[in-house]
C-alpha positions in Angstrom: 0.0 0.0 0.0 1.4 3.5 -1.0 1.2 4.5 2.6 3.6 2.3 4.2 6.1 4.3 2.4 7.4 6.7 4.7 9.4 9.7 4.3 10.3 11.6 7.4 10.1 15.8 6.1 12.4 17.4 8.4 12.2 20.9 8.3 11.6 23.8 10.8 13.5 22.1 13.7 14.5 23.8 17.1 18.1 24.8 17.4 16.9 25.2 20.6 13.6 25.4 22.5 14.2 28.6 24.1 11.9 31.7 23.4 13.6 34.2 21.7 11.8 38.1 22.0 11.8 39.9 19.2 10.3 43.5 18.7 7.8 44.3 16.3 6.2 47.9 17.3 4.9 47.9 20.8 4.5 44.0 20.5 6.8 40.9 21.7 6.4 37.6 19.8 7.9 34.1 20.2 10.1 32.3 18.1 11.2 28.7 17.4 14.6 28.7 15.6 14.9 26.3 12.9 18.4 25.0 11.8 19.0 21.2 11.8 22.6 21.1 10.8 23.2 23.0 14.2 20.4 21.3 16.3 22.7 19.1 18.7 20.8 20.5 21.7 17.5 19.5 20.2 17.4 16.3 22.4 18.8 18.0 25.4 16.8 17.1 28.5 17.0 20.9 29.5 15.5 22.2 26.3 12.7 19.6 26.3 11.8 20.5 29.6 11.3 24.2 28.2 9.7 22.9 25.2 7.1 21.2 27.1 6.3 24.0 29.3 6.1 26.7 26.4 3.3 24.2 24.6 4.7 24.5 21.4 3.1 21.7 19.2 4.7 22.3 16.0 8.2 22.2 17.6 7.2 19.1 19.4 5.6 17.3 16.2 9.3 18.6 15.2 10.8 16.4 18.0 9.2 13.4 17.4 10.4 13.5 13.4 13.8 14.0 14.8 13.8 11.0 17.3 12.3 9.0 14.4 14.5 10.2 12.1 17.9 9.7 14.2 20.2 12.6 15.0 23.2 13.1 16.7 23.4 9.2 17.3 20.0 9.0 19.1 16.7 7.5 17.1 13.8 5.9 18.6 10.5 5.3 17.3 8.8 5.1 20.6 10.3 8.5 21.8 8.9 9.8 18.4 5.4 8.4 19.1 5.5 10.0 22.7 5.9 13.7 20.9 3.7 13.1 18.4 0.7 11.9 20.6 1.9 14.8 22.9 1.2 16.9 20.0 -2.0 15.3 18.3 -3.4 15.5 21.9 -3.0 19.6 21.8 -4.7 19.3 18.2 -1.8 19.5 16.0 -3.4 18.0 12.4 0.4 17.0 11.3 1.4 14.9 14.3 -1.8 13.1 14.4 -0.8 11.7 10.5 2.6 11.2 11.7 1.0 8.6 14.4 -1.2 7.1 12.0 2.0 6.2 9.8 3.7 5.1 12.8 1.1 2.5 13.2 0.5 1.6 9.6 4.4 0.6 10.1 5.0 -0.2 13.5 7.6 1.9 14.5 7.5 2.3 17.9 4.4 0.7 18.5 2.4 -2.4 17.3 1.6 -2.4 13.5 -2.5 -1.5 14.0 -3.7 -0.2 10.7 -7.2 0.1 12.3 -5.2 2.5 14.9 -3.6 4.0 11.8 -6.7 4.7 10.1 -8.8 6.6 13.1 -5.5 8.6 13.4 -5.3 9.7 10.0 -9.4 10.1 10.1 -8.7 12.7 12.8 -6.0 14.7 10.8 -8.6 14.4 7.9 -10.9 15.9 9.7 -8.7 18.4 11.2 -7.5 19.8 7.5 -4.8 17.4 6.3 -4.4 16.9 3.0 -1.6 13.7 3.2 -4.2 12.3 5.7 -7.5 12.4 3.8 -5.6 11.1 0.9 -4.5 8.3 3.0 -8.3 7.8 4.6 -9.0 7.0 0.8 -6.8 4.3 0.5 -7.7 3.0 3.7 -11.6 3.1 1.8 -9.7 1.7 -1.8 -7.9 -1.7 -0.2 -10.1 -2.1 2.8 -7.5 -1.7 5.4 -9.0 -0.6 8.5 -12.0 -0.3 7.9 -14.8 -1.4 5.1 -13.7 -1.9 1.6 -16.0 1.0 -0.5 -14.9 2.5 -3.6 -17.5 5.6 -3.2 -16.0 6.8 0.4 -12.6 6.2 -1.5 -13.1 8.2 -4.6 -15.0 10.9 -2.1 -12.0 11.2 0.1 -9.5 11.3 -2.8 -11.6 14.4 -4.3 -11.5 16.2 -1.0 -7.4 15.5 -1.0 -6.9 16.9 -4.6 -9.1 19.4 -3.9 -6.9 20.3 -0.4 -3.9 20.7 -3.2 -2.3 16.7 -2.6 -0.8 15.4 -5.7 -0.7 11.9 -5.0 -4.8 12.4 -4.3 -5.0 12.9 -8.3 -3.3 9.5 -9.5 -5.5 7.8 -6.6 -8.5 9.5 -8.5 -7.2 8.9 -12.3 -6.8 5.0 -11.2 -10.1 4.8 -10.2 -11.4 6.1 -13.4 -9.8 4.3 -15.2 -10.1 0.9 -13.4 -14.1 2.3 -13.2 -14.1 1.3 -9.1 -16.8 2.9 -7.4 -17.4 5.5 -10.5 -18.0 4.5 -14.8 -14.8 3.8 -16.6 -13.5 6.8 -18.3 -10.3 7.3 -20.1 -10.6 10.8 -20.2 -11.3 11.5 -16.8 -8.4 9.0 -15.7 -6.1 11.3 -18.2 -7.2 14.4 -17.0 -6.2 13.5 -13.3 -3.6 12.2 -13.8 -2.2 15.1 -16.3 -2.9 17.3 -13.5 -1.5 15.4 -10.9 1.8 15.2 -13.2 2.2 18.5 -13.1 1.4 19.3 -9.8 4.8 17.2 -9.3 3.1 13.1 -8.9 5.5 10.6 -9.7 2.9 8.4 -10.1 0.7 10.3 -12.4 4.0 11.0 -14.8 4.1 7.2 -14.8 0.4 6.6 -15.7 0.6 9.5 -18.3 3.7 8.0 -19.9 1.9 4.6 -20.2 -1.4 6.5 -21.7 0.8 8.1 -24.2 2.8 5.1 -24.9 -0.2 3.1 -25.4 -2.7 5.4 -27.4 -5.1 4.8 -24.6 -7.9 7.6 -24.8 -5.1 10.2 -26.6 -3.5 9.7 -29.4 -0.1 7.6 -28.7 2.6 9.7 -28.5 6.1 7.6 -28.4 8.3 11.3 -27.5 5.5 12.3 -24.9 5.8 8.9 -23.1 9.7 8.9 -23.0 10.0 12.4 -21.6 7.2 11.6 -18.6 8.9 8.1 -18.1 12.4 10.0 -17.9 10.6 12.6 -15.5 9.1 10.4 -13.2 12.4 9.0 -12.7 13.6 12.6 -11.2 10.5 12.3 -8.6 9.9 9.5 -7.4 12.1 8.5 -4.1 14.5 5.7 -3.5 11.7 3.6 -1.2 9.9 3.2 -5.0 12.5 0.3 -6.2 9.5 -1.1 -8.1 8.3 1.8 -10.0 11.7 3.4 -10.7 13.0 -0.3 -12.6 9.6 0.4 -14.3 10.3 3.7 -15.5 13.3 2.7 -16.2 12.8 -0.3 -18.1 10.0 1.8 -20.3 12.5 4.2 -20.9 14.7 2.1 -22.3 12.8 0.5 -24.8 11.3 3.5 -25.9 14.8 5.2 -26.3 15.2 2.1 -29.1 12.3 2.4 -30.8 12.9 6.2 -31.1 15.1 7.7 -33.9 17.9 10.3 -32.3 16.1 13.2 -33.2 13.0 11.9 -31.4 15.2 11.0 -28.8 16.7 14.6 -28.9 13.3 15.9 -28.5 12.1 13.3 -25.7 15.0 14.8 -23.6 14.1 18.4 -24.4 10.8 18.1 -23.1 12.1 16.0 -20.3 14.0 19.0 -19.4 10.9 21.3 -19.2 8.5 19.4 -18.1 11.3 19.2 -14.9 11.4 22.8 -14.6 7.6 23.1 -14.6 6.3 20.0 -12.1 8.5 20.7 -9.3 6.4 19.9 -6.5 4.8 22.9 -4.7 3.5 20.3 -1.6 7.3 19.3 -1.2 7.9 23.2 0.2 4.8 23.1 2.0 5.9 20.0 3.6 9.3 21.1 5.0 7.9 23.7 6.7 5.1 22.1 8.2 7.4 18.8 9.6 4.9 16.1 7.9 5.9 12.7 7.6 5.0 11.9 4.0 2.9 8.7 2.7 
């Protein structure tokens, strides 16, 4: 299932805990420095006693991703799970989808995908996008709760529409398996042309395959080369399976293709790079989200 994939998105971490004042008019406001490299004193006792009592919950979601992550020759899963349920419980959206990966996995507690789903059910319903996205595919493979295609497709709309790329292949699949909605080819290429470009791996791969195969758009050998070589630049090294895909359709398209075509495939492989780089990627560092 894509979300046992994990990714840990470290990003805004505490170089250290402490409040810093700064002046802005007549008004004082609090700041959490953010510089990993220099972070050694992140797992301080001293600084996550002052952590604790300021009630910062992004900087403690940010603790957790750093125990579960390693640093400085410390990582534990179960120290991670403690921040992160410290703070889900003040309300904090990201660490409650960081738990529900934790138990999807079992990293630091028992593998429970029915715990894994009510987490991610709660960031869902508290606004995050990764975590409604995940909800669907709990809904798509029946894992965690019942099987049904409808709550799937419903939750995937509500991801893409909450700006998730991955969301849009989930949707595109089901259109163009017909699960829960009426087979369409051009729905299933619209989604995932616009996941593609919001930065999918996923959908590059589907397009590629679409193009390569004439399925619903005219087939387009150059098209399907560049997206296969594209996909290859996005997708992360957990995907062993889909990058020898990619790479394996890239190959035998690069010998079917003439060197001009081949010339071309590569030019548009360079733009469509430049113009799919993932805007949720950003968004991710700064919010500390562990990523499905």
């Amino acid at each position: 299932m894509k979300f046992l994939h994990v990714i840990f998105v470290c990003s805004f971490f505490c170089v250290s805990v402490a409040s810093a004042q700064v002046e802005k008019g007549d008004r004082k406001q609090e700041e959490t420095f953010t510089d990993l490299e220099s972070g050694k004193g992140m797992l301080d006792p001293e600084n996550l006693s002052s952590l604790v009592q300021r009630g910062d919950v992004r900087a403690m979601n940010n603790v957790g991703l750093l125990w579960a992550k390693g640093f400085d020759g410390k990582q534990s899963f179960e120290e991670a799970v403690k921040w992160w349920n410290a703070a889900a419980l003040r309300g904090y959206a990201v660490a409650m989808n960081n738990l529900g990966m934790a138990y999807a996995n079992g990293h630091g507690v028992e593998k429970d995908i029915k715990q894994a789903f009510d987490w991610w059910l709660q960031s869902a319903m508290a606004g995050n996008a990764w975590a409604m996205n995940s909800v669907g595919d709990c809904y798509e493979t029946g894992e965690g709760v019942v099987k049904d295609y409808v709550l799937a497709m419903s939750w995937y709309q509500t991801a893409a529409d909450a700006g998730d790329p991955l969301a849009h292949f989930n949707i595109g699949a089901l259109y163009q398996s017909g699960r829960g909605v009426t087979t369409s080819s051009v729905e299933a290429f619209s989604w995932f042309e616009r996941g593609a470009f919001l930065g999918d791996p996923f959908s590059m791969q589907a397009l590629a395959r679409i193009y390569r195969d004439g399925e619903g758009q005219p087939a387009d050998l150059v098209e399907a080369l560049a997206w296969y070589e594209v996909s290859l630049k996005r997708f992360k090294a957990h995907d062993e399976g889909d990058i020898r895909i990619s790479k394996a359709e890239s190959t035998d398209l690069s010998a079917q293709l003439s060197q001009d075509d081949r010339k071309r495939a590569a030019e548009r492989a360079d733009f469509l790079t430049n113009l799919t780089k993932p805007a949720q990627e950003q968004q991710a560092l700064e919010e500390g989200e562990s990523r499905i």
